[in-house]
C-alpha positions as CSV (number, residue, x, y, z in Angstrom):
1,X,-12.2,18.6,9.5
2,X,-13.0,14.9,9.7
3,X,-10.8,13.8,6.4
4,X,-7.9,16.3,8.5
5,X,-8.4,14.5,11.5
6,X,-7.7,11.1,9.8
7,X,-4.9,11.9,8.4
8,X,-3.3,13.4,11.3
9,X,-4.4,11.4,14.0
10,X,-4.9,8.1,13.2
11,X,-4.9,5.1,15.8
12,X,-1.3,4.2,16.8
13,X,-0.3,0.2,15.7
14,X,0.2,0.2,19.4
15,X,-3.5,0.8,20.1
16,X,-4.6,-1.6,17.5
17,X,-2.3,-4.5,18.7
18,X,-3.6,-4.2,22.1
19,X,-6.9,-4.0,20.9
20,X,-6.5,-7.2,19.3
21,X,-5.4,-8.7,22.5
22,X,-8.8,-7.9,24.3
23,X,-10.7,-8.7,21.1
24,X,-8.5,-12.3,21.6
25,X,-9.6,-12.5,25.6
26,X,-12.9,-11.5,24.5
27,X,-13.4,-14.3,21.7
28,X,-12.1,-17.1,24.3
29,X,-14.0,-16.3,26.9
30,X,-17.3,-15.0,25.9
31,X,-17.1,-15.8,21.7
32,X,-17.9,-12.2,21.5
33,X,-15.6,-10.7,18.6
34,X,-14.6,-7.1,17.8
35,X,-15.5,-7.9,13.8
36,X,-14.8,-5.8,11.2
37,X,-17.5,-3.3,11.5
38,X,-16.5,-2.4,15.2
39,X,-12.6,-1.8,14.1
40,X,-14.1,0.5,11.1
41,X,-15.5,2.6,13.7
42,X,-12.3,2.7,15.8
43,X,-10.1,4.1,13.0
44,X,-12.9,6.5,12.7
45,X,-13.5,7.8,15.9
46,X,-10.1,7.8,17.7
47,X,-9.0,10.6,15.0
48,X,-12.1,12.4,15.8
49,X,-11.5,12.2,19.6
50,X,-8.1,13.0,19.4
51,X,-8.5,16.2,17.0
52,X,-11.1,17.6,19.2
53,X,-8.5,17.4,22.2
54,X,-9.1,13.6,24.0
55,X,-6.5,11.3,24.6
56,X,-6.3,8.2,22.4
57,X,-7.0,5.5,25.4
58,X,-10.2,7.4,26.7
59,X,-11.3,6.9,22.9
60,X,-10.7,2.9,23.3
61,X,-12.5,3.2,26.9
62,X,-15.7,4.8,25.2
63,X,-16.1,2.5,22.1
64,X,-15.5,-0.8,23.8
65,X,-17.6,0.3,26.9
66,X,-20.1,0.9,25.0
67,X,-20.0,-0.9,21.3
68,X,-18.7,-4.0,22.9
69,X,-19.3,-4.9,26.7
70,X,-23.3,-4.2,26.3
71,X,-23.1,-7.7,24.4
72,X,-21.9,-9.1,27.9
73,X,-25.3,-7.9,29.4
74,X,-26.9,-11.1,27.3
75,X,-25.0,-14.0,28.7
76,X,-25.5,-14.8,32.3
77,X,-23.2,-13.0,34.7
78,X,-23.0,-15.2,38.0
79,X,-21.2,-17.8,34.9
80,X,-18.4,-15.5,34.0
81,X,-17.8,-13.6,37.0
82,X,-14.4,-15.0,36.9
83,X,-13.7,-14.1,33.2
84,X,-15.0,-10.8,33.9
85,X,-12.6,-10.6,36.8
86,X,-9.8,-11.5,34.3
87,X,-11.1,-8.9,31.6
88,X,-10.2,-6.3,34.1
89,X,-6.8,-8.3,34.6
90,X,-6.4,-7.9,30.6
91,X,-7.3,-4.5,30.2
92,X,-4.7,-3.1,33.1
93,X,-2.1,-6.0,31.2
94,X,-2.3,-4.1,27.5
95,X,-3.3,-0.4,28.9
96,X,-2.5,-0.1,32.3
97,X,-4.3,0.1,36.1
98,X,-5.3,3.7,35.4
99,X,-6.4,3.7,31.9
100,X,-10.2,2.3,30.6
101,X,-11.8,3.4,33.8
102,X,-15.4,3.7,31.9
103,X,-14.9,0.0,30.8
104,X,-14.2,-1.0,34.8
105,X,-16.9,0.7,36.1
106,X,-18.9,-1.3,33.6
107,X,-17.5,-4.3,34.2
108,X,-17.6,-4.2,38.2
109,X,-21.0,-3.1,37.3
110,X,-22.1,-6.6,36.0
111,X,-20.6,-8.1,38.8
112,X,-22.3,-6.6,41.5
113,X,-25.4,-8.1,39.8
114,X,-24.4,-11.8,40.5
């Protein structure tokens, strides 16, 4: 089921292009990077997600909420507050205002710690 699920629903160029847009935000503004290991495990899962019935966005949401803005948790917040404010900004840019709601939650989250 997995191999059948890679082959027939593999993450759009569309995805991975935006992807690399927050991965670009992301390595400019906190020099934390996607890296190779991370985008292994997006080609991986999104098929997955998709052939059990999810949306391919949702799949984004839950691997960058929680594979890549946990690193965020280590640098200190009341410094970036602004460049969290403009992750948000960048995520409803490349996806849209209703899309990645896990990764806002997150986000605002952080925020309401400074």
């Amino acid at each position: 089921l997995f191999e059948d699920a890679k082959a027939k629903y593999s993450i759009s160029e569309e995805a991975l292009s935006k992807l690399a847009a927050i991965d670009k935000y992301m390595v400019q503004n906190f020099k934390i990077s996607f890296g190779n290991r991370i985008m292994k495990q997006f080609r991986l899962f999104v098929p997955c997600y998709i052939g059990c019935g999810g949306e391919e966005y949702d799949a984004l949401d839950h691997l960058i909420t929680r594979k890549i803005l946990h690193k965020l948790e280590a640098l200190n917040i009341s410094f970036i507050k602004n460049e969290l404010k403009g992750l948000i900004v960048e995520i409803n840019k490349q996806f849209g205002k209703d899309a990645f709601s896990d990764a806002k939650e997150y986000i605002n989250d952080l925020l309401k710690q400074v």
